[in-house]
N, C-alpha and C positions, 0 to 999 in steps of 0.2 A: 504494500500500500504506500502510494508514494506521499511525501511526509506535508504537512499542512504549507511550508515554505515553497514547496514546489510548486502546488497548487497556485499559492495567492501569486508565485510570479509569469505562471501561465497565465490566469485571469487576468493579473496586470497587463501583460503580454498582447491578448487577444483584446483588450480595450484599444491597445493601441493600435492593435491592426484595423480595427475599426472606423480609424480617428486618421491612420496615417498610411493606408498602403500597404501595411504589410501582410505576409501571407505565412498559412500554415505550411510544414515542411509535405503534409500530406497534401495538400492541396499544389506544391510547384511540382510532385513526382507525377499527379495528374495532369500537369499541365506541359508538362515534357516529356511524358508517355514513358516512365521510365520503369526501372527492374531494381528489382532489391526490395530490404527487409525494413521498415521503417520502426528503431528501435526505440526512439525518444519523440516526442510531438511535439518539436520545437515550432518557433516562429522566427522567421528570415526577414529583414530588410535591408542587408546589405550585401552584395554584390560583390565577389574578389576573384581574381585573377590571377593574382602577383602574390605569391609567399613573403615576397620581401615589401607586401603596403597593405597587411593586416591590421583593421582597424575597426571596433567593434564585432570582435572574434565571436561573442556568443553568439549575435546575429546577425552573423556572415553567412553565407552561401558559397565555397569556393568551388570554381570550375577550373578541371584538369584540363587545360586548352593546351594540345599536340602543334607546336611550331618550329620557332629554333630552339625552343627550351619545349623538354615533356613536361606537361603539369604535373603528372601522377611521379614522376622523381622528386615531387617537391608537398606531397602530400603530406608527409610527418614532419616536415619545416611547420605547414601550414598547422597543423595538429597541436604542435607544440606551442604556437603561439593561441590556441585559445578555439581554432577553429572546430565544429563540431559536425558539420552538415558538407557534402561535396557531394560532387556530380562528375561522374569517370564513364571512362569508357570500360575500364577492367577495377573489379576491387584490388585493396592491398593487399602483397603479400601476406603481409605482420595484421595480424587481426588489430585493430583498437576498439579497449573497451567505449561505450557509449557514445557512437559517433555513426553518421544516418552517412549510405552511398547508394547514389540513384545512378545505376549504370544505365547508360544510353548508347547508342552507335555512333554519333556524334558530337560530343563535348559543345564546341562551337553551334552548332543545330538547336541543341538546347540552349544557353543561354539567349538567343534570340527568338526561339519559339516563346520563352518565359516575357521577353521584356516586348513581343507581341501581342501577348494575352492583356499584359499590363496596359499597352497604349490602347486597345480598345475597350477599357472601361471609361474613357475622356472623351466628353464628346467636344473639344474647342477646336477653336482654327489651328491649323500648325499646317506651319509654310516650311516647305522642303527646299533649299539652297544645293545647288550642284553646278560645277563648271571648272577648268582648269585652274584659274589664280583668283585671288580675291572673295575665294567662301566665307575663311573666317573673318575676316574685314566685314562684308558685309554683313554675317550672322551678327556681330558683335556690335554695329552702327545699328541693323535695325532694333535690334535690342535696347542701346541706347534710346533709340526715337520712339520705341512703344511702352517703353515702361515707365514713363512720365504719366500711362493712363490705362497701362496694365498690368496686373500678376504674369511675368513673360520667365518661362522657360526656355532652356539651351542647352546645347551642347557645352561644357565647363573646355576652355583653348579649343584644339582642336581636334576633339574627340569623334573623328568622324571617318573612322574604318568600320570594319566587320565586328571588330569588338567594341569601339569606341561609340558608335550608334546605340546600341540597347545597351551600354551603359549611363546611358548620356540620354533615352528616354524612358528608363529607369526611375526618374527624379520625378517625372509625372506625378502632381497629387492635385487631388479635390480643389485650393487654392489658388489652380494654375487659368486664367484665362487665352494664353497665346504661348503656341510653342513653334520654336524659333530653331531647328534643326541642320545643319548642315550636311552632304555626305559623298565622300571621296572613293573613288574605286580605280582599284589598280589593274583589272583584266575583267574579260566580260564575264555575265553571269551576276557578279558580286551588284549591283544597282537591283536586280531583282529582288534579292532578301530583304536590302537595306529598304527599302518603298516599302515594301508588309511590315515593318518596323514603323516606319515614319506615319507611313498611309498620311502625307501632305493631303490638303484642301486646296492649298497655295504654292505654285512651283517656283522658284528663281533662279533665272543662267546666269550666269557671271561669267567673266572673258573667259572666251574659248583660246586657247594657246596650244604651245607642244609638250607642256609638263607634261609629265605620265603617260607620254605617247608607247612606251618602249612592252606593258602587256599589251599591247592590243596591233592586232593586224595593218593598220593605218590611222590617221586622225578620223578620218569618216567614219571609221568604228568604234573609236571612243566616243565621240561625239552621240552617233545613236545609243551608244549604252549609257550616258550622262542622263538624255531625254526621256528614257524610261521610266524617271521620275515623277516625271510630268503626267503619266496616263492616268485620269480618270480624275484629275486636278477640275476644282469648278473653274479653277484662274492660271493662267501660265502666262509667266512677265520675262521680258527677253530682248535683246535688242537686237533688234530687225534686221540691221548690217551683219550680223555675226550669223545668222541662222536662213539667209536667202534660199541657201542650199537644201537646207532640212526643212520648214515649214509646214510638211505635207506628214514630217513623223511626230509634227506637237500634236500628240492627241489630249488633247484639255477641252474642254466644254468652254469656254471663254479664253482668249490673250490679250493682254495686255503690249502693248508695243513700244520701245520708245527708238531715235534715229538721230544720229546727225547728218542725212544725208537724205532719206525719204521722207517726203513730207508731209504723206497719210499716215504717218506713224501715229499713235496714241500721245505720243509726247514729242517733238520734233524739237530737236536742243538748234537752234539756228544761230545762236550767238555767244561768242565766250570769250571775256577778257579779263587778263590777271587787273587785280587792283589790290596795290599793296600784297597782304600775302594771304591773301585769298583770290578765288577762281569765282568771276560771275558770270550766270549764265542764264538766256535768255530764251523762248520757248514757246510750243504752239501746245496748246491744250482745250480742247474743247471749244474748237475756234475763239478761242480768248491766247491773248501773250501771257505770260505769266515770269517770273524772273524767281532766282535763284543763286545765292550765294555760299560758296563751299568752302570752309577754311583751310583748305589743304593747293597747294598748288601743283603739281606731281601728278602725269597723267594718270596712272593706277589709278589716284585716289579718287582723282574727280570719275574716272568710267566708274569707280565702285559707288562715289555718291550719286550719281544718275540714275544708278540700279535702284539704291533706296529712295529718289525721290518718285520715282516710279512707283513703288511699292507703294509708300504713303497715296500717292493721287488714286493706286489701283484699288485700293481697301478702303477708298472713300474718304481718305480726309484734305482738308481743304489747299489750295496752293499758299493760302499766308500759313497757314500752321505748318506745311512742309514746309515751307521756307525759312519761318524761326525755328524751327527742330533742328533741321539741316545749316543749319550756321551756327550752332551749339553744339555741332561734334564734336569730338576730342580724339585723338592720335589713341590706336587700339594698342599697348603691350603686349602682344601675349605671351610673352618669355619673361621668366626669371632671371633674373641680371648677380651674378657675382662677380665682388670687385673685393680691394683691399680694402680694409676701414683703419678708422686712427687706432691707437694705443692695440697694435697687433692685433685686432679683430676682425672679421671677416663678416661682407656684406650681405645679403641677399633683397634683392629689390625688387619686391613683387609690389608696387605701390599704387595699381591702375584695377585690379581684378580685386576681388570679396566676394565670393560665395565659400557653400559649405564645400564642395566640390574642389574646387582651385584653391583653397585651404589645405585640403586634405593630399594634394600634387606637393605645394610649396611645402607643408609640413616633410613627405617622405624625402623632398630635394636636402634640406635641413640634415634630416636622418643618415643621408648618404657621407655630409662634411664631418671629415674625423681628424681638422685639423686643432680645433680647441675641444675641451671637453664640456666646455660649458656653453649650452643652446638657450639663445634665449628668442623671446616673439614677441614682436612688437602688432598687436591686432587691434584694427575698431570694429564700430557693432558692421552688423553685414544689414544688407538693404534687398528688398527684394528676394528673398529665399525660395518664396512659397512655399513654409513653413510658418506653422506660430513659434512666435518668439520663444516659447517655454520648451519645446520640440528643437529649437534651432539651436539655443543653448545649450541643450544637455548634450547634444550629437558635439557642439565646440567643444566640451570640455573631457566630453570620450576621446575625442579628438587628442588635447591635449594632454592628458594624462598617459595615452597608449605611446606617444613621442614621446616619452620623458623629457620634456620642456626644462630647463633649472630655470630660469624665471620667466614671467608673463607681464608684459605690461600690457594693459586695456584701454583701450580710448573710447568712450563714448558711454550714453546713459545706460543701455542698455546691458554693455558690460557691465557698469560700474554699480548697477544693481542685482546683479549676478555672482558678487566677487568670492562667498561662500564655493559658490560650483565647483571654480578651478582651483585642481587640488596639485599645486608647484611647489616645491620649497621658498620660492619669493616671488612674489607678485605684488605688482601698483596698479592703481588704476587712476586714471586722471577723465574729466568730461570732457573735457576736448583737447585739437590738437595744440592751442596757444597754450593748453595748460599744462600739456608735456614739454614744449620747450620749453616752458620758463622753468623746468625742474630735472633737462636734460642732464646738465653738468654733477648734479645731487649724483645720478644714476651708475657712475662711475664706469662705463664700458670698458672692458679690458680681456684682452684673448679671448674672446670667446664669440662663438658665431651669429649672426642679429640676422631673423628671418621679420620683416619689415612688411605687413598683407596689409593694405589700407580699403575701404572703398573710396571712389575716387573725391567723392565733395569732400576727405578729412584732408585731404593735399599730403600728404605722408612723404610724398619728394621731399619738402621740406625738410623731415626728420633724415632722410635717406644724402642729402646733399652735408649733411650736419656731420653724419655720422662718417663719411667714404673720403679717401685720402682725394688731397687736391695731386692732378694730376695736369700735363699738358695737354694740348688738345691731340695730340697722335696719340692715334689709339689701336691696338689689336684687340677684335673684337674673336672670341672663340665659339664658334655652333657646337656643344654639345651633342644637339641631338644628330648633327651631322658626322660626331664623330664615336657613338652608339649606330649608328645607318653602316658607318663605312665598316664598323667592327662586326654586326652584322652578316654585311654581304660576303665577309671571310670566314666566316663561322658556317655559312650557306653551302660555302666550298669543299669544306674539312668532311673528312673519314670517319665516320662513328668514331665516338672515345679519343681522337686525334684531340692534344691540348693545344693552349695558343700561350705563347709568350711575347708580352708586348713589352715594345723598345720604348720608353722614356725617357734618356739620355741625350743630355746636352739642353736641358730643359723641355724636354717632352720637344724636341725638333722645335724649340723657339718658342711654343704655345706652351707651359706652365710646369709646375712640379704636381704638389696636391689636388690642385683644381681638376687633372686628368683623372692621375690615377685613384682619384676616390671613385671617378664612373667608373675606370675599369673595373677597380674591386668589384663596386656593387652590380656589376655585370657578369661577373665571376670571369674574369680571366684566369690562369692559371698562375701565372710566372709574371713578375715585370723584371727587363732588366736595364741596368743604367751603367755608363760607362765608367768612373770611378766613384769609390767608398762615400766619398763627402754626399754624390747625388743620393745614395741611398740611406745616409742617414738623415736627409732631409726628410726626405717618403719614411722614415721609419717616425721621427718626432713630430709628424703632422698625421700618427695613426694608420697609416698603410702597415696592414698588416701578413699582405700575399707572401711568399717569396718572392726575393729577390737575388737577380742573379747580378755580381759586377764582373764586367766583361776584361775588364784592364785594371787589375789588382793589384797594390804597390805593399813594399815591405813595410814600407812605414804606417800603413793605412789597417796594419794586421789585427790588432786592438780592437780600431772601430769595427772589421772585419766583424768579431766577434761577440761585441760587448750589443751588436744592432741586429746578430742573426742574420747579417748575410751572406753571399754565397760565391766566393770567388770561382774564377773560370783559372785553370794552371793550362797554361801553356807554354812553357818552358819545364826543363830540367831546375834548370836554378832556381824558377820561381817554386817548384812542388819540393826540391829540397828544404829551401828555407821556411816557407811554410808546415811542415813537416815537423822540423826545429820547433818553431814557437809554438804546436801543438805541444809536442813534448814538453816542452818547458813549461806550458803551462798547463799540463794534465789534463789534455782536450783529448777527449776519441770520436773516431766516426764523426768528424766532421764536413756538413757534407760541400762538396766540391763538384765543379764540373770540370772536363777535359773536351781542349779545344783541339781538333785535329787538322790541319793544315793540307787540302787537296787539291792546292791551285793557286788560291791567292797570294801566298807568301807574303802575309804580312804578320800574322802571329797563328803558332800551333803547333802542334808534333807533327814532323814530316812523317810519311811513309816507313823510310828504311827504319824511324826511333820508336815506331810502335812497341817492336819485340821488347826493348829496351827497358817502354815504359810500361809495359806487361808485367815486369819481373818485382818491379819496384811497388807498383797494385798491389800485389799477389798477394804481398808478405805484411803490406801497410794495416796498420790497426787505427792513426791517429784520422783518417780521413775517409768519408765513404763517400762514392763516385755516384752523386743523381744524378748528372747527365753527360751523353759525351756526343759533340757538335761539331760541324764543320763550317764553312761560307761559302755557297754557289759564287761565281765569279761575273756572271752575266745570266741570270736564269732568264730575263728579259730580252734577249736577245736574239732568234733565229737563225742567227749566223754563225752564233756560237754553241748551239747547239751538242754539237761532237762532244767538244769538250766539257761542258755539262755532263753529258754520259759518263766521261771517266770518270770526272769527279765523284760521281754518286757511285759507282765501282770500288773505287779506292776506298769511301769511305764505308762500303758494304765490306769489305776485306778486312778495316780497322779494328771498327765497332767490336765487332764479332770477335774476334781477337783479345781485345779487351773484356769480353762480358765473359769467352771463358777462363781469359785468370780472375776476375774477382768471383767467378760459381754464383753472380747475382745476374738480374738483366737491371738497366739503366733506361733510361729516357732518351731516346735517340732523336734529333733535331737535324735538320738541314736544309730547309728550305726558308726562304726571306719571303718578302712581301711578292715578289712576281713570279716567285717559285710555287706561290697555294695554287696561282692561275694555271703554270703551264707544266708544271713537272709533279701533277697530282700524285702520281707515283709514289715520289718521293717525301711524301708528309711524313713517314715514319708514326714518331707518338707525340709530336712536338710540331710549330710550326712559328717560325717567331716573324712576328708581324711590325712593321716599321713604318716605312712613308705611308703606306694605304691606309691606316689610318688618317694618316692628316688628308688623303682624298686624293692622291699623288701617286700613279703606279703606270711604269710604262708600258708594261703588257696590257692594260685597260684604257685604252681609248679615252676621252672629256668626251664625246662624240657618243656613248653608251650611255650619258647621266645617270649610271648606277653610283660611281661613289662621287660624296659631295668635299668641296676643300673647305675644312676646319675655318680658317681663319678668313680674315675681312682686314685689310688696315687703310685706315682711315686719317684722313687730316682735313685740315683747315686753312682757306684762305685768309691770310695777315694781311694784306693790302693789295690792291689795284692801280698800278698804272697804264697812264699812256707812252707810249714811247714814238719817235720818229724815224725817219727812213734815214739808215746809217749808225743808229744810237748801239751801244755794246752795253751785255750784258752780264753781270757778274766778274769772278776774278781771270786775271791775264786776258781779259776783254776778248773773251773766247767766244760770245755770243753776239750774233749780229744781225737786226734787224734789217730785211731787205726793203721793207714799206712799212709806212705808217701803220702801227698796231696796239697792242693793248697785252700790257704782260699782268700775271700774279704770282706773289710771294706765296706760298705755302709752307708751313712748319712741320717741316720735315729735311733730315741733313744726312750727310756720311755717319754721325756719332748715332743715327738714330737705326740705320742700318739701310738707309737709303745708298747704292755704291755712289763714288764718283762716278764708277765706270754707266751709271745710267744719261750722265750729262748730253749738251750739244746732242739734243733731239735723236738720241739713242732711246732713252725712256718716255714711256708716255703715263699721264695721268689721265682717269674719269672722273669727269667733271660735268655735271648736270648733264648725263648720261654721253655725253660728247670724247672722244678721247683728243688731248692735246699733247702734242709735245715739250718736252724740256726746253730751256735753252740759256745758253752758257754753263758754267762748272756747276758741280753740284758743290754746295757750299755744307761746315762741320752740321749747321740746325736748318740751313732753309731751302728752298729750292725753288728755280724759277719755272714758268711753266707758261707755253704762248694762249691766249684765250682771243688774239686777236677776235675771231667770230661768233664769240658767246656773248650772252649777257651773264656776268659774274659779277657779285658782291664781297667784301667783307663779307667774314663769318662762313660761306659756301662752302658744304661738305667737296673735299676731292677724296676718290677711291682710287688709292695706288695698288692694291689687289682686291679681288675677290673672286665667287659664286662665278660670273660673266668675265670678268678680264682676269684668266685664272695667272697665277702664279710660273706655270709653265712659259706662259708666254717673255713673263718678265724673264726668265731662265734665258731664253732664246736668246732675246735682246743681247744679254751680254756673254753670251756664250758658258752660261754655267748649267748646275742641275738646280731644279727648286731646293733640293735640300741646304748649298748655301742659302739660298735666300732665305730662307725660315730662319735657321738657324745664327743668322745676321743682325735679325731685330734685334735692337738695344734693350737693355734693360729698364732701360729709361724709358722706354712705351708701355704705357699703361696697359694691361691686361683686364680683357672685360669677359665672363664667360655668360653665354644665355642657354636658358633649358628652357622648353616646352614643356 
């Protein structure tokens, strides 16, 4: 009989499923047709995926989702932390006591059958967004623009894949009047599912492009599987120019149209002129003019605000109210920003987003920094939930309690009447944001990491500008998520059970120390390794706790060697004698070591003939034991070189083997590099260490595939503007020289900053309001001239010396190097910005 506690917290339980959505465990096994024994009558309201972003375990639901990672290998992670309830394809081996599995034939199948059940108990509008660029821009604007006058639901960033959809219409509750969905698909078929998920009222295209052309047969066939959206829509909004060709596949019961080119359009934009730094625009609507002003000037933005002023005039509301809605936009965030902050603390600047949702992202990002031990969170109230506030609260503070937060600060009344909830070792709470800075200095910030979640009326920049080191304006900006994408698509490659050891040396190829390898940890890589001692005891006092292997081990470095657990490579007689030595000496055994073998490069490793040698020396050793033993492809990138590849991998089949039978162990055998996963699959062995491909850089992989993306962005700023005349010299040794009257700009950026000389005298080019300009004259220690003769440029204008579009490679070319100097060239002195999704 189960005990009176049990009872009163199912009946609790079941009130709330009542009041909020949630479901009995028996009632999701009927609703995803599932098998199994249901041995507790829980109730579910949360949704999990990820073992590593458990967060109200008791009533969770986790699904064993089959991708790059098995869900069901990570079932007793899930277990341990609290989880009770799962959905598999196969139960666990290891029985666990009191814990419900609904086997189903397809994991994925089920979770979006469930969170289909769910969106047809809502009967309100929800408008489906689909199209190549600018979905979450516009999800995020019209959400802005409706919830000034509704309960609006959304996708939390951009949660709009095969899993990100039904967890993201999941949130669905009784309070919700408008739901605001976006949804992205990477080959055909997948817009099928996603539309029986949404079942949109309302469709919306947004520019049609080449992103994501690469699953699909052609752009014509992406395109028709975008539009699929659309069937059986009362309304489909679109712009006219972009869809001439398809017209006849918008199957919608009504379209809305808009054009800057046809004049029967529903909305015909006929006029546009920058004023100051806004876009105005001018427009046929119901044979009436109507006018429109966009604070953004940047053609993306303004096609994206066309979309939603469309949207407003198509759902009925007036041209003056689009028009003050629409010029009260604000620039969308949707990344996470980490930077340096003062007195050794680390930033996180989510200062634009506030839901319970994008809470619960920035919290797990938090969770991942292991470079201070103390987390703390700077939060205001949230707005718009679609939640009562007593429901939204208690989910905040499940929230925070399951992130071991060490303190909370609160901003706003609703916090600040809730302060009992959040149970932190130290928490403040202040009503507003003037009332937190007048008592920032009190707060003492020191080592430790500040996740900064604001909604946007508290201005939390404010606190976030307060808190983050002053830096220049040259900046390197790092995509995380593009370098989780590129780790990925080599993971994709790999041999069942094949590990990955990823290179971070030399500062992670110029992009960071910690800031990296905390993703990679928390994406399990296996190994990182770095080229000497010092790099890795940085990764060790900033919480990196993987292995680590140091490639280029010094005698003197043997201590830290030791004292930080890491893992020299011997490549040498001398260096494995000596090492040897100071085991002995200092009563170390089986310590572990890797052996580098030398099959071509001859730059460090045991030759050939010294194998036997060092066989002999293994055999008998007690003070060190051999995890790995490796060699270096010499061009696995290369076709031409081919042949010699073969031997190499020969040689070191001959080695290896040789080696594993004097120690009577097997070891960890590695030898392939970053263009080695692509072409010499063969050769993965049990290892595969991975380098430039992460930073999005791999010569065997084409820019031309847009499968991997480049990490970084560097970015500067224009310092002044002038004009110059025909004949005038430019910079030092008056190496520059103006053939006709033109127009130069300064830019701050120099040789110290990692800009070469050798980019000078219209070698180098900069992008600059999308335009590429050349250099001209020397390249100076901080600055650099750059021609804009035929632009219009200001003070302040962002210039992009790399990125995404003007990739890195190309700068390589310019001056005859590999991207690898270049990365590795950036100064210290450029700020480091990292953003997550």
């Amino acid at each position: 009989m189960p005990k009176i506690s049990s009872i009163g917290r199912n009946i609790s339980k079941l009130a709330s499923y009542m009041l909020s959505n949630q479901y009995t465990i028996q009632q999701v096994k009927t609703i995803i047709t599932a098998e199994g024994d249901i041995i507790t009558d829980d109730i579910i309201s949360v949704l999990l995926t990820d073992s590593r972003r458990i967060t109200n375990a008791a009533d969770g639901l986790f699904f064993a989702l089959s991708g790059r990672r098995n869900g069901h290998a990570f079932i007793a992670e899930a277990y341990a932390a609290g989880v009770r309830n799962f959905v598999v394809k196969q139960g666990p081996e290891i029985k666990l006591p009191h814990a419900n599995f609904m086997i189903v034939p397809d994991v994925l199948t089920a979770l979006q059958q469930l969170a289909t059940h769910h969106r047809d108990r809502f009967n309100i509008e929800v408008i489906g967004i689909t199209g190549s660029n600018g979905k979450t821009i516009v999800k995020e604007w019209l959400y802005q623009l409706f919830a000034i006058d509704k309960n609006v639901v959304r996708n939390p960033k951009s949660y709009n894949s095969q899993i990100g959809v039904p967890l993201s219409v999941w949130q669905m509750s009784e309070k919700n009047e408008l739901g605001v969905f976006e949804a992205g698909i990477s080959m055909p078929g997948e817009m099928d599912r996603l539309k029986e998920i949404i079942k949109p009222s309302v469709g919306v295209l947004t520019h049609l492009g080449p992103a994501h052309n690469e699953g699909f047969e052609d752009f014509k066939g992406k395109v028709r599987e975008k539009l699929k959206l659309f069937v059986g829509c009362r309304l489909a909004i679109y712009n006219y120019d972009q869809v001439t060709d398809y017209k006849d596949e918008i199957i919608a019961d009504n379209c809305f149209t808009w054009s800057r080119t046809f004049r029967q359009a529903d909305l015909y934009v006929f006029s546009e002129t920058v004023i100051s730094k806004s876009y105005y625009l001018r427009a046929k609507y119901k044979e009436q003019e109507i006018e429109c002003l966009v604070p953004f000037t940047d053609e993306a933005s303004v096609e994206n605000a066309i979309t939603c002023w469309a949207t407003m005039l198509a759902l009925g509301y007036s041209p003056v109210e689009a028009d003050k809605r629409i010029e009260r936009l604000t620039a969308v965030s949707m990344r996470l920003e980490l930077k340096n902050g003062t007195n050794d603390c680390s930033v996180i600047d989510d200062t634009y987003n506030s839901d319970i949702q994008s809470l619960e992202i920035a919290l797990n990002f938090l969770n991942q920094q292991n470079q201070h031990k103390k987390k703390t969170l700077i939060l205001s109230d949230i707005f718009q939930s679609g939640l009562s506030e007593e429901i939204l609260y208690k989910q905040v503070a499940e929230l925070v309690h399951s992130k071991t937060i060490d303190r909370f600060i609160g901003v706003g009344e609703a916090l600040m009447s809730r302060q009992d909830t959040i149970n932190v070792p130290e928490k403040h709470f202040f009503a507003d944001t003037n009332a937190l800075l007048a008592k920032l200095n009190t707060l003492r910030f020191r080592d430790e990491t500040i996740l900064i979640k604001g909604s946007r009326s508290f201005e939390f920049e404010r606190i976030s500008r307060l808190l983050s080191q002053k830096n220049h304006e040259t900046v390197m900006e790092i995509n995380l998520n593009a370098l989780l994408n590129n780790l990925n698509y080599y993971k994709a490659k790999l041999k069942p059970g094949v590990k990955v050891m990823a290179m971070v040396k030399a500062f992670s190829y110029g992009s960071g120390t910690f800031e990296l390898a905390n993703m990679l940890q928390y994406n399990k890589v296996d190994y990182l390794a770095v080229a000497y001692a010092d790099e890795g005891v940085t990764l060790r006092q900033s919480g990196i706790t993987l292995p680590i292997t140091v490639m280029n081990a010094e005698y003197s470095a043997f201590d830290k060697l030791v004292e930080y657990k890491l893992e020299p490579v011997m490549y040498s007689f001398g260096l494995l004698d000596e090492f040897v030595k100071y085991a002995q000496l200092n009563e170390i055994s089986a310590y572990p070591v890797h052996i580098k073998l030398d099959t071509g490069m001859h730059r460090l490793g045991f030759e050939e003939f010294e194998v036997d040698t060092l066989c002999d020396m293994l055999e008998i050793n007690k003070y060190i034991h051999i995890k790995s033993v490796f060699s270096h492809l010499v061009a696995s990138d290369a076709a031409e070189h081919d042949g010699f590849t073969e031997t190499q991998i020969k040689r070191f089949d001959t080695s290896y083997k040789k080696i594993e039978e004097a120690l009577g162990y097997k070891v960890i055998k590695h030898l392939c590099n970053t263009s080695g996963i692509t072409r010499w699959p063969a050769a993965q062995y049990d290892m595969v260490r991975l380098g430039i491909g992460l930073y999005g850089v791999d010569a065997a992989v084409p820019p031309t595939e847009g499968v991997l993306q480049p990490i970084a962005t560097l970015k500067t700023s224009v310092s002044q503007v002038r004009k110059v005349t025909a004949g005038d010299t430019i910079g030092y040794s008056r190496k520059g020289l103006m053939a006709d009257d033109g127009k130069i700009a300064t830019v701050r950026i120099g040789y110290a900053d990692g800009y070469l000389r050798a980019f000078g005298n219209g070698v180098g080019k900069m992008l600059v309001n999308g335009t590429l300009v050349p250099t001209i004259g020397n390249i100076s220690m901080d600055m650099t001239m750059i021609d804009v003769t035929a632009l219009n440029v200001e003070e302040g204008d962002d210039v992009i010396v790399f990125n995404n579009e003007y990739r890195i490679e190309e700068l390589a070319t310019q001056i005859g190097t590999i991207p690898y100097e270049i990365l590795t060239n950036i100064s210290q002195r450029v700020k480091r910005v990292y953003f997550y999704e």
